[in-house]
VEXMI-618270 format. One record per residue: x, y, z of N, C-alpha, C in turn; residue number from 1; residue in three letters; chain. Coordinates in Angstrom, 2 decimals. Layout:
N
+---------+---------+---------+---------+---------+---------+---------+---------+---------+------+------+--------+
|     n_x |     n_y |     n_z |    ca_x |    ca_y |    ca_z |     c_x |     c_y |     c_z | pami | tido | vextor |
+---------+---------+---------+---------+---------+---------+---------+---------+---------+------+------+--------+
|       X |       Y |       Z |       X |       Y |       Z |       X |       Y |       Z |  NUM |  ALA |      A |
...
+---------+---------+---------+---------+---------+---------+---------+---------+---------+------+------+--------+
This chain:
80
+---------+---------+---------+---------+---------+---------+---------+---------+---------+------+------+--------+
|     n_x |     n_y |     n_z |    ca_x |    ca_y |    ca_z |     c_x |     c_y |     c_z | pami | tido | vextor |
+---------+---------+---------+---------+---------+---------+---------+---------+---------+------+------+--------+
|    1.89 |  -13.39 |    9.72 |    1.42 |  -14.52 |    8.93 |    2.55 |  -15.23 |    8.20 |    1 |  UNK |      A |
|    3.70 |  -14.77 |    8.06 |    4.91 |  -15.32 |    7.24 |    5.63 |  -16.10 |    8.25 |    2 |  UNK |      A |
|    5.96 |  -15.50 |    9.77 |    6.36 |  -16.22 |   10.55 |    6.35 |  -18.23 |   10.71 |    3 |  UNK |      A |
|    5.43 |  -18.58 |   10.83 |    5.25 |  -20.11 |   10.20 |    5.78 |  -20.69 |    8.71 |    4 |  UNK |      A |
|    6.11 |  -20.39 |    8.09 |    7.29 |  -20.96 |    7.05 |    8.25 |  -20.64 |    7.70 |    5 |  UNK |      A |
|    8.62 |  -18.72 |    7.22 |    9.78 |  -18.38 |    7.20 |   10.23 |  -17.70 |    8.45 |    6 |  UNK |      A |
|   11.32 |  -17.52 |    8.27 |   12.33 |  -16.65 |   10.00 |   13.25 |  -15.43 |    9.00 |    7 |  UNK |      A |
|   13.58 |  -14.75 |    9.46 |   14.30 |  -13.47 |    9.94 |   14.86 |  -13.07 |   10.73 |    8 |  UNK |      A |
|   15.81 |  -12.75 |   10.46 |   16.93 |  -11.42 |   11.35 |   16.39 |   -9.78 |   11.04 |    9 |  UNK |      A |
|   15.90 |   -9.40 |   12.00 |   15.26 |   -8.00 |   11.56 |   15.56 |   -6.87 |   12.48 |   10 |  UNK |      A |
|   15.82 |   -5.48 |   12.41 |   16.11 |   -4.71 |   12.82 |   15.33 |   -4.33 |   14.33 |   11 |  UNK |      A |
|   14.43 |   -5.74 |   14.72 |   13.36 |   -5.73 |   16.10 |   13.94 |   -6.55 |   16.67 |   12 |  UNK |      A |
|   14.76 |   -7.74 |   15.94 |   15.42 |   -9.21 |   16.14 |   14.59 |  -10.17 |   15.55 |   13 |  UNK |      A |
|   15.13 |  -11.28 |   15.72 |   14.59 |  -12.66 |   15.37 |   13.21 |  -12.53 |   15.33 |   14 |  UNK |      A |
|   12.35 |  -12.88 |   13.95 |   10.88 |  -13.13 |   13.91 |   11.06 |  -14.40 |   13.16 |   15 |  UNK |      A |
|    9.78 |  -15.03 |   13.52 |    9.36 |  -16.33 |   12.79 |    9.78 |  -17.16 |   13.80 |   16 |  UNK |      A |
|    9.70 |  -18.24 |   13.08 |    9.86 |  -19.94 |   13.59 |    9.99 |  -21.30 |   12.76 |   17 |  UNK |      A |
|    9.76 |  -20.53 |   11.35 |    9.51 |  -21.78 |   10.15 |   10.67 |  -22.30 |    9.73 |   18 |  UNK |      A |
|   10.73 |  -23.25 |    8.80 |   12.08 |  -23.76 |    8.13 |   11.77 |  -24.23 |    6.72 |   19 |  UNK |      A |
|    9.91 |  -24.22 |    6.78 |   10.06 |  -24.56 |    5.23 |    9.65 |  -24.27 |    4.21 |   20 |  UNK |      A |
|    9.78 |  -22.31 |    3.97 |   10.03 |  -21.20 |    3.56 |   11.62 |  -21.09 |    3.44 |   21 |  UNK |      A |
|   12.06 |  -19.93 |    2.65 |   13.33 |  -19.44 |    2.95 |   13.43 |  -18.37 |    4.20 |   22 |  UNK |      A |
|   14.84 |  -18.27 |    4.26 |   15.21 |  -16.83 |    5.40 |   15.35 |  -16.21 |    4.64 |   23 |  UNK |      A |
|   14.33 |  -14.55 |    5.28 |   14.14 |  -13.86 |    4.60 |   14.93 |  -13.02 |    5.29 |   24 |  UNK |      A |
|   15.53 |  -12.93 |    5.64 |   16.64 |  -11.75 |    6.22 |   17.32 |  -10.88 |    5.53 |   25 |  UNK |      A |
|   16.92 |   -9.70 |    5.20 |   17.63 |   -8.76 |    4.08 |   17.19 |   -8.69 |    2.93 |   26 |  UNK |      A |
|   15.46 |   -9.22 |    2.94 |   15.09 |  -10.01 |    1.25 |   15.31 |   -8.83 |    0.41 |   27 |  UNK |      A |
|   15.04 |   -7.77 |    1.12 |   15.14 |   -5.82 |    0.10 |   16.33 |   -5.00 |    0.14 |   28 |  UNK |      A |
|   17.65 |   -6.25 |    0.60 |   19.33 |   -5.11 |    0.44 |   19.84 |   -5.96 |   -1.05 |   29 |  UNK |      A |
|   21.07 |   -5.58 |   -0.94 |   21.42 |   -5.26 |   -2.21 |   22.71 |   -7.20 |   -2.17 |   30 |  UNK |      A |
|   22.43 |   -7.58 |   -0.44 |   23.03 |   -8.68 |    0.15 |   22.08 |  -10.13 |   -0.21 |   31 |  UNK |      A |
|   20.57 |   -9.60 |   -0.15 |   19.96 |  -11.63 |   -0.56 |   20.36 |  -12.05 |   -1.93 |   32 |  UNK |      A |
|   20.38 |  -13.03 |   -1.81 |   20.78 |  -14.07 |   -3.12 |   19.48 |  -13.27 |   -3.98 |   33 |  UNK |      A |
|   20.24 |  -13.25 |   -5.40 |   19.02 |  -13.14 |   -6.50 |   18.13 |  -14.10 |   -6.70 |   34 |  UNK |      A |
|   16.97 |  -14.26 |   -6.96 |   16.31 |  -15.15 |   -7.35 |   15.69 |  -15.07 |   -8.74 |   35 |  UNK |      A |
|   15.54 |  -15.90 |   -9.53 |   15.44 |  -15.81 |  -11.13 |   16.25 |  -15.13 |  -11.63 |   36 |  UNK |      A |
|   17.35 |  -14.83 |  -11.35 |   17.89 |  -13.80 |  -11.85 |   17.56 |  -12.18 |  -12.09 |   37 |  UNK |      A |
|   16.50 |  -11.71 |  -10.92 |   16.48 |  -10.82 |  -10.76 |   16.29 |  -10.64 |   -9.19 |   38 |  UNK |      A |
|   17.11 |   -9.16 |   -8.61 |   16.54 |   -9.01 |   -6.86 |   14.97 |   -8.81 |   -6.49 |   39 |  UNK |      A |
|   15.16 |   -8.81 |   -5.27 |   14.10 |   -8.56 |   -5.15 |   13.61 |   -7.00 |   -4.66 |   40 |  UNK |      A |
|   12.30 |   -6.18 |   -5.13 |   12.22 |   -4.95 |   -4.62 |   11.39 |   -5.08 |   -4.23 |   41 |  UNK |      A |
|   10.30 |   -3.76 |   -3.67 |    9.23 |   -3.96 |   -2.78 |    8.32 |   -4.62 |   -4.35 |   42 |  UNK |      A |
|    8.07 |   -3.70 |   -5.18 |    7.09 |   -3.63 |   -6.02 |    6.78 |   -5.41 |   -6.48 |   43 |  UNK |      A |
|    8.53 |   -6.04 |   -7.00 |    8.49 |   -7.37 |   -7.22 |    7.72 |   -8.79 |   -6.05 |   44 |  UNK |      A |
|    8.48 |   -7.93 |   -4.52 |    7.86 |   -8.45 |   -3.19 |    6.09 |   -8.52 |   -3.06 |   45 |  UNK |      A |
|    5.08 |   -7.05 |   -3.80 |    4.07 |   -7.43 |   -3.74 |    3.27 |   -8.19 |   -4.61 |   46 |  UNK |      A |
|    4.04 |   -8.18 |   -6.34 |    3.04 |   -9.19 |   -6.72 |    4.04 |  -10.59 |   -6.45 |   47 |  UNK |      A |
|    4.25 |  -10.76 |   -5.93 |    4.91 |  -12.58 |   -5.09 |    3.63 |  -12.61 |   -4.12 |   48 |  UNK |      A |
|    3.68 |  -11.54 |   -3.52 |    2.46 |  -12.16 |   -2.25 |    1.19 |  -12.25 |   -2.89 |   49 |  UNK |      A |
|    0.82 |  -11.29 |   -3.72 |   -0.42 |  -11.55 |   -4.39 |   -0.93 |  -12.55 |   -5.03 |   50 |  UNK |      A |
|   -0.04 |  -12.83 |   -5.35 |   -0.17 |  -14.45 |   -6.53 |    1.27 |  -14.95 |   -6.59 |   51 |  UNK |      A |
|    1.45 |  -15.75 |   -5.83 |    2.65 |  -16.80 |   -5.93 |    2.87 |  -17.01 |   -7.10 |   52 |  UNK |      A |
|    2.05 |  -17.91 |   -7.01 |    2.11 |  -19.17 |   -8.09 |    2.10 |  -18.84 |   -9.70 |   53 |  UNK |      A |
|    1.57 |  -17.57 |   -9.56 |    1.74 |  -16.51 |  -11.06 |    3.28 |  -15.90 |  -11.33 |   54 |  UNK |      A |
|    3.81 |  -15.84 |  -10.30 |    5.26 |  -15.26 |  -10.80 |    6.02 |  -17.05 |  -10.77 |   55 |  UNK |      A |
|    5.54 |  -18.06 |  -10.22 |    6.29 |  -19.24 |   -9.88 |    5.37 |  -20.15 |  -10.26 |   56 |  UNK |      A |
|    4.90 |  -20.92 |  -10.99 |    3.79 |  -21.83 |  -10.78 |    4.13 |  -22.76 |  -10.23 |   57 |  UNK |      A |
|    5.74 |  -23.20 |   -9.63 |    6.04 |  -24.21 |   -8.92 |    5.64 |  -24.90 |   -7.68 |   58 |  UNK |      A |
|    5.63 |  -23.17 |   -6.87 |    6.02 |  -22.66 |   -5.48 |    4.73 |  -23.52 |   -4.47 |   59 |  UNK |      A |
|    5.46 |  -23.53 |   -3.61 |    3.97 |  -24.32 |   -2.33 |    3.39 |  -23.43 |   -2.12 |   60 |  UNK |      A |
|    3.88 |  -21.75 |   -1.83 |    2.59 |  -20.61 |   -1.26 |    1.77 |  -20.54 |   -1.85 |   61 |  UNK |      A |
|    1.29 |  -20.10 |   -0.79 |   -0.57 |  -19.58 |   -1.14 |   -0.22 |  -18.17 |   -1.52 |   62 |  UNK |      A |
|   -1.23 |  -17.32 |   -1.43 |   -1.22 |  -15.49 |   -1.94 |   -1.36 |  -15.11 |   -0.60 |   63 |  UNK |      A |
|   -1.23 |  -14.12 |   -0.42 |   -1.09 |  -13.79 |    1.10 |   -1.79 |  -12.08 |    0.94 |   64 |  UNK |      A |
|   -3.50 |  -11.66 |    1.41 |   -4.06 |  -10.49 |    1.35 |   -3.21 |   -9.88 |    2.09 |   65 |  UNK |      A |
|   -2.40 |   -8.84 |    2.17 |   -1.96 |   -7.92 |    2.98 |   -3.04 |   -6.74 |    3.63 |   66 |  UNK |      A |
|   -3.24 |   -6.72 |    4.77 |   -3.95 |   -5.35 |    4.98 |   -2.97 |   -3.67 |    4.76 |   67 |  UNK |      A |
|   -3.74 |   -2.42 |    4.80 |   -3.21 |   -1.57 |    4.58 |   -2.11 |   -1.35 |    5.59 |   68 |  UNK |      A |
|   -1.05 |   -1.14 |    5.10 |    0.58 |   -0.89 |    5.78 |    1.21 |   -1.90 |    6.21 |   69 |  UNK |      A |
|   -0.05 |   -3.27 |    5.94 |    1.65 |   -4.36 |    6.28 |    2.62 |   -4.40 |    4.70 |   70 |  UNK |      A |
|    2.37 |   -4.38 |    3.76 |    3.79 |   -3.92 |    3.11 |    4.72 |   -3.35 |    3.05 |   71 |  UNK |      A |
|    4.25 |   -1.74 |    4.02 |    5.28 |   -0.87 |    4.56 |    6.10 |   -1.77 |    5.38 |   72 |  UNK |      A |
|    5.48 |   -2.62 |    6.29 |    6.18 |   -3.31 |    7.89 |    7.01 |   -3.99 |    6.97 |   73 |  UNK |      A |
|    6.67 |   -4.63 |    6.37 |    7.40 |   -5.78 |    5.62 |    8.58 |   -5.19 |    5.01 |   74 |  UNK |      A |
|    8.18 |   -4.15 |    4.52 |    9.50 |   -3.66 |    3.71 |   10.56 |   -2.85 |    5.03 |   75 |  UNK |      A |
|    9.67 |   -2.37 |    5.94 |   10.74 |   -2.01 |    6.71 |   11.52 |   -3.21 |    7.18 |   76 |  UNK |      A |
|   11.22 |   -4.25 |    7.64 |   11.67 |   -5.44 |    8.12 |   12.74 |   -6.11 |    8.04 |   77 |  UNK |      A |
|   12.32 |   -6.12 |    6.30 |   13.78 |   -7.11 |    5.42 |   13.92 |   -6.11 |    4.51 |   78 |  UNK |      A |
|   14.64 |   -4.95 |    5.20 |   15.64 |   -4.10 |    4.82 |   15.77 |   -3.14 |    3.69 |   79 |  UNK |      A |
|   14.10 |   -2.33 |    3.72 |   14.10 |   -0.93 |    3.12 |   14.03 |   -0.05 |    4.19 |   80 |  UNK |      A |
+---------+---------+---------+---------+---------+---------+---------+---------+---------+------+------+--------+
């Protein structure tokens, strides 16, 4: 479901197709740009998906329901 904004470099290869999201490539090493001045971890990664617009009220996303273990995928993905 992230694929349509955003793209990745991931340890499967190239996912996505979007451009108007960021690249999330590495969003969980110690290498992505900070954002707000803090990184990002899984825990910070799930309430972003839960409620965007609550950690950002800026942001264009929507909240995004995860089913059980796509947070694991995700975190395996971009680099836990």
């Amino acid at each position: 479901r992230c694929g349509g904004c955003h793209r990745a470099l991931t340890p499967v290869g190239a996912i996505g197709v979007g451009a108007s999201g960021p690249n999330l490539s590495g969003l969980l090493t110690p290498h992505y740009p900070v954002a707000d001045g803090r990184p990002w971890t899984p825990e910070r990664l799930e309430r972003w998906l839960a409620n965007p617009r609550h950690e950002k009220p800026t942001t264009t996303m929507l909240p995004v329901k995860l089913q059980a273990g796509e947070l694991d995928e995700i975190e395996r993905l971009l680099g836990r």
